[in-house]
N, C-alpha and C positions, 0 to 999 in steps of 0.2 A: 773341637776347638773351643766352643761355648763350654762345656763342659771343664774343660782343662784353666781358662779362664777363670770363670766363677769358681774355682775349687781353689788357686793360687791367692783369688782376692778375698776369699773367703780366710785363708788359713797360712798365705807366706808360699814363697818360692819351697822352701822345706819341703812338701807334697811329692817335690819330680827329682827329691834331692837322694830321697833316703837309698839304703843300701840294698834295697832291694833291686833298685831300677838297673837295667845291662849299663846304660851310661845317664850322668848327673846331670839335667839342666843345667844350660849356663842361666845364671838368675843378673844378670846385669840387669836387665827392663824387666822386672817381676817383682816388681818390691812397690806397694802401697798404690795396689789395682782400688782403683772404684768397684764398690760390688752392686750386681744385678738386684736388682728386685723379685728377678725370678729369671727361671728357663723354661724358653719355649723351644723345642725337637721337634723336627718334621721330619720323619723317615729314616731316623738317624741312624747311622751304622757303628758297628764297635770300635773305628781308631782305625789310623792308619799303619799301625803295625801290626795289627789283628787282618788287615786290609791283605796287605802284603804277605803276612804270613798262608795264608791261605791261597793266594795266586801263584805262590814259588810252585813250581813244577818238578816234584820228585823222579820224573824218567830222566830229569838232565843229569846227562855222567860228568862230573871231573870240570864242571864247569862250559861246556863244548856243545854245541848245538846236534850235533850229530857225533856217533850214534847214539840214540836213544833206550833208553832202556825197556823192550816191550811188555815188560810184567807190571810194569806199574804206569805205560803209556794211556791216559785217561782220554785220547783222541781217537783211540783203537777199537775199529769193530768188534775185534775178537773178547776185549771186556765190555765192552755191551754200547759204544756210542753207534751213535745215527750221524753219519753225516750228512747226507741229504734233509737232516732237521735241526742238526745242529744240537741234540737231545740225547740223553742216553738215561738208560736206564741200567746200573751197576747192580751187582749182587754183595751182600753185606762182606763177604770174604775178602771180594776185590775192595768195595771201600776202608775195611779195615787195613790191609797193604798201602794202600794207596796214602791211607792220615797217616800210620806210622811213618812212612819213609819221606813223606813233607815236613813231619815234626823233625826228624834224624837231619833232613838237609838243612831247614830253620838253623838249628844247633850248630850243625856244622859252619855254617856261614857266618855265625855270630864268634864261636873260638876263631875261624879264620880273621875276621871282622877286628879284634882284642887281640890276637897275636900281634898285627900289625901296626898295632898304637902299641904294645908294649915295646915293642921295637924300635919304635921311633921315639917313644920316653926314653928309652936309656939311652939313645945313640946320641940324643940332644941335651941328654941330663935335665929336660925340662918336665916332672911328672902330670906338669897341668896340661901339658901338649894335646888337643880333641880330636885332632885327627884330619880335619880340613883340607887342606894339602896331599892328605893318603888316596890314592884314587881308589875304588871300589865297583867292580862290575859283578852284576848276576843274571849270568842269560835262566832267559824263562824263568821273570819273576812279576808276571803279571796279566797272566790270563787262564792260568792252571789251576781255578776253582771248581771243586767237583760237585757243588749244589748249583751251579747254573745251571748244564743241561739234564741233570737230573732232577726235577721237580718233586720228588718226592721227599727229597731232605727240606729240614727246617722249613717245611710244610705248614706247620702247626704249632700252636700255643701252647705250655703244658696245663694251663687253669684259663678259667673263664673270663673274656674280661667285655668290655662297651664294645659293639658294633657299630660303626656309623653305616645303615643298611641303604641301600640304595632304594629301599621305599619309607623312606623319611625315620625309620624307626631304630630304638637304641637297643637291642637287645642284648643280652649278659651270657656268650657263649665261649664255648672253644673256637678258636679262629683258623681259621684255614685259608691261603694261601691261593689265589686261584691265576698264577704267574702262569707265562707259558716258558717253555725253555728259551734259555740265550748263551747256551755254548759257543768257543767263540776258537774254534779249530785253527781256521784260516791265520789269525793273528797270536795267536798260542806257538803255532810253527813255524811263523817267522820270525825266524832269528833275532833281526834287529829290532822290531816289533816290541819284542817279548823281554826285549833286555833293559835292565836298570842299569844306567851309568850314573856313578854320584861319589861320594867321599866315606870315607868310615865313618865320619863324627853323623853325617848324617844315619846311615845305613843302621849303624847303633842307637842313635838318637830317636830316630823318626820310622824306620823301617822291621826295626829287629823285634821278640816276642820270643820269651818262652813257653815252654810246654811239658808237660809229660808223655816222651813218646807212646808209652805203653797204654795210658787212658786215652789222648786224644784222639776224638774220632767224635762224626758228626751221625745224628738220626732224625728220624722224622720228626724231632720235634726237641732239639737238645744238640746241644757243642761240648763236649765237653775235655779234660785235660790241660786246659787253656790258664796259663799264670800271666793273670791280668795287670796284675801288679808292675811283673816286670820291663812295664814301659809306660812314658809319660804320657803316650798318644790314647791309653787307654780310657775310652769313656765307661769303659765298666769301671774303673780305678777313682776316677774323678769325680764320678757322681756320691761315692760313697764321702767324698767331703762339702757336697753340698748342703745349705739347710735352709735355702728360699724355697719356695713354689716349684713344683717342676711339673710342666708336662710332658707327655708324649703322645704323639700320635704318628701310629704306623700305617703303611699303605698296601692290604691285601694281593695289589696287581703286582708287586715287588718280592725280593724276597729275604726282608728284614721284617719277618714276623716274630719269629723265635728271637732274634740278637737284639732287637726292642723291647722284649720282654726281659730277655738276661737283664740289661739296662734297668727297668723297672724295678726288676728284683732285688738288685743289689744298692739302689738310691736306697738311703738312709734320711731325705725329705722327710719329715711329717707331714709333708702336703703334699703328695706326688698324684698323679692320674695318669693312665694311661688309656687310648681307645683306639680303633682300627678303621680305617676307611675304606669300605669295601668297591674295592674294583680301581680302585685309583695308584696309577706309575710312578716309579718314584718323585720324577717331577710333580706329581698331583692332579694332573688328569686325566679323564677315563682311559681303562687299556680295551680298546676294540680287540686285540689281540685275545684276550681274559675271555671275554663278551661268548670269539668266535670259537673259543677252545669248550665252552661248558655247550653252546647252542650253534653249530658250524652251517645252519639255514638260517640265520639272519644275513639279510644284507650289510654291505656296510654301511649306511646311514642308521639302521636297527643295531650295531652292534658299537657304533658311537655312544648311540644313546642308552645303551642298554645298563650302565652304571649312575647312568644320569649325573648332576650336577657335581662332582668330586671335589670343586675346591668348593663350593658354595658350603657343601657338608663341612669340610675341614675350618673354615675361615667361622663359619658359626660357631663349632664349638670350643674355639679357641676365643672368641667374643665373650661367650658366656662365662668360661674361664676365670677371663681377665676384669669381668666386671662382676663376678663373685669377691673378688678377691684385692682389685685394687679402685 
C-alpha cells in the first residue's frame, strides 16, 4: 500500500491505469498525493494479488469443495505433507505440478472473473460498469501456499546482503531463512474457511495476477513466471516508480527473504538499502520457534532469548537510516 501510494504521488493515477493491468484503477482520490520523503518496509510482502495468487488451491475442481483433486492435493501424505507438523517436504516434480495448475486456475478465474463484467457491459450498454454488484466466490483461495509448510523454498537470498546478527554484528552474507513450518491443513480444508466471497471489480482489482503458466514455479531461492505488472497491488510494480529513499528490512524468522529481495531488485531508487534481521517474526519479535528448531535443548526462556533484542536491532537501523539521510 505504501508502495502503491508513493508511486501514484510520485508519477499520477496513470501508474494502475495502463493497459497492462487485468482492470484500471478508479483514480477518483488519486490525483495530486502529497509525496513521501521516503519508504520505510518492514517485512514486506509482494501485494495482495501476488498474496492470493499463491493461496488459490489448484486440487479445487469446478469450483466445489469436494472432490478434490489428489495429484495436485498439497495436504496429502502421499506428496510428502506431515500432518502431525503441519510441514512437508515436496519433491521438485510434485512442486512443479502443483505452480503450473495454481498458475492455470489463477487464469482461469481471472477470464471467468472478465467474462462476467463483459456481460454485464453489454446487457447495461454502460462500458464503465467495474463490476461491484457481480458477486464473485472462490473456495480455497487462501491457505494453499506451498512454501509454508515446506521450508525449504524461498529459503534463501540470491546475493549477499546486511545481516542484522543476533550478536550485535552486520555481516554481508547470503541470507537464510531459519522459519519453522506453518502449514495450515486444518483451515485450507475447510470449506468456508478457505473461501473468498467478494465482487469482480474487487477480485480483478485487488485479487487477480497473472503468470506464465509454463515458467512459474517457486525454488530455494527464486519465484519465478510471475507478471508483476499485471496488477496495481503489486509492490514489485510500484517500486519501480519510486525515486525517494527506500528501505527495507526483512525478517529471517519469516518467510519473505527472497520476495524482499525481488523488491529490492526491482526499486529503481538511487537510495535503496536493504538488510535482514536475524531470527525476528514477521511481527519483529524473537521466533523461540527459529531458536528451538536450529538448538531443540534450549529451554524456553534460552530459546526467547536466544535471537536477543529483534526490534531493538531493527528500530536502530532504521534510526541510523533516517538520520543519514534526513
Amino acid at each position: 500500500m505504501m508502495a502503491f501510494y508513493q508511486n501514484v504521488a510520485e508519477n499520477g493515477p496513470n501508474v494502475c491505469q495502463d493497459p497492462e493491468k487485468i482492470l484500471p484503477c478508479v483514480d477518483t482520490n488519486l490525483h495530486n498525493l502529497p509525496q513521501a520523503d521516503g519508504i520505510m518496509m518492514r517485512d514486506a510482502h509482494l501485494g495482495d494479488a501476488l498474496a492470493t495468487f499463491t493461496y488459490v488451491d489448484p486440487a479445487i475442481q469446478n469450483n466445489a469443495c469436494e472432490p478434490r483433486n489428489p495429484a495436485l492435493d498439497m495436504f496429502s501424505a502421499v506428496n510428502g505433507y506431515d500432518v502431525e507438523r503441519d510441514a512437508a517436504t515436496y519433491t521438485k516434480g510434485f512442486s512443479r505440478r502443483y505452480t503450473t495448475a495454481q498458475a492455470r486456475r489463477n487464469q482461469h478465474l481471472i477470464n471467468e472473473a472478465l467474462n462476467l463484467l463483459r456481460k454485464m457491459n453489454k446487457s447495461t450498454g454502460d462500458p464503465t460498469h467495474s463490476g461491484d454488484d457481480i458477486p464473485f466466490e472462490v473456495v480455497g483461495s487462501t491457505n494453499a501456499r506451498l512454501w509454508q509448510p515446506d521450508i525449504s523454498l524461498l529459503k534463501y537470498t540470491k546475493k549477499p546482503h546486511i545481516l542484522l546478527a543476533r550478536d550485535g554484528s552486520r555481516p554481508e552474507q547470503i541470507i537464510e531463512s531459519v522459519r519453522p513450518p506453518s502449514g495450515d491443513r486444518e483451515a485450507a480444508l475447510d470449506c468456508e474457511e478457505s473461501t473468498i466471497s467478494t465482487s469482480v471489480h474487487i477480485w480483478l482489482g485487488a485479487h487477480a495476477l497473472r503468470s506464465t503458466p509454463r515458467l512459474y514455479t517457486q525454488t530455494e531461492n527464486d519465484m519465478t513466471g510471475v507478471d508483476y505488472d499485471s496488477s496495481a497491488t503489486s509492490t514489485v510494480t510500484n517500486v519501480k516508480g519510486i525515486t525517494v529513499p527506500l528501505i527495507i528490512i526483512a525478517h529471517t524468522g519469516h518467510y519473505f527473504i527472497r520476495p524482499d529481495e525481488i523488491i529490492y531488485d526491482f526499486a529503481t531508487s538511487p537510495d535503496k538499502t536493504l538488510a535482514f534481521n536475524e531470527g525476528a517474526v514477521h511481527g519483529g519479535g524473537p521466533c523461540s520457534e527459529c531458536a528451538l528448531q536450529i538448538d531443540p535443548t534450549l529451554t524456553p526462556e534460552q530459546a526467547t532469548a536466544y535471537f536477543g533484542d529483534t526490534f531493538g536491532r531493527s528500530f536502530d537501523f532504521y534510526a541510523e537510516w533516517l538520520n543519514e539521510r534526513f
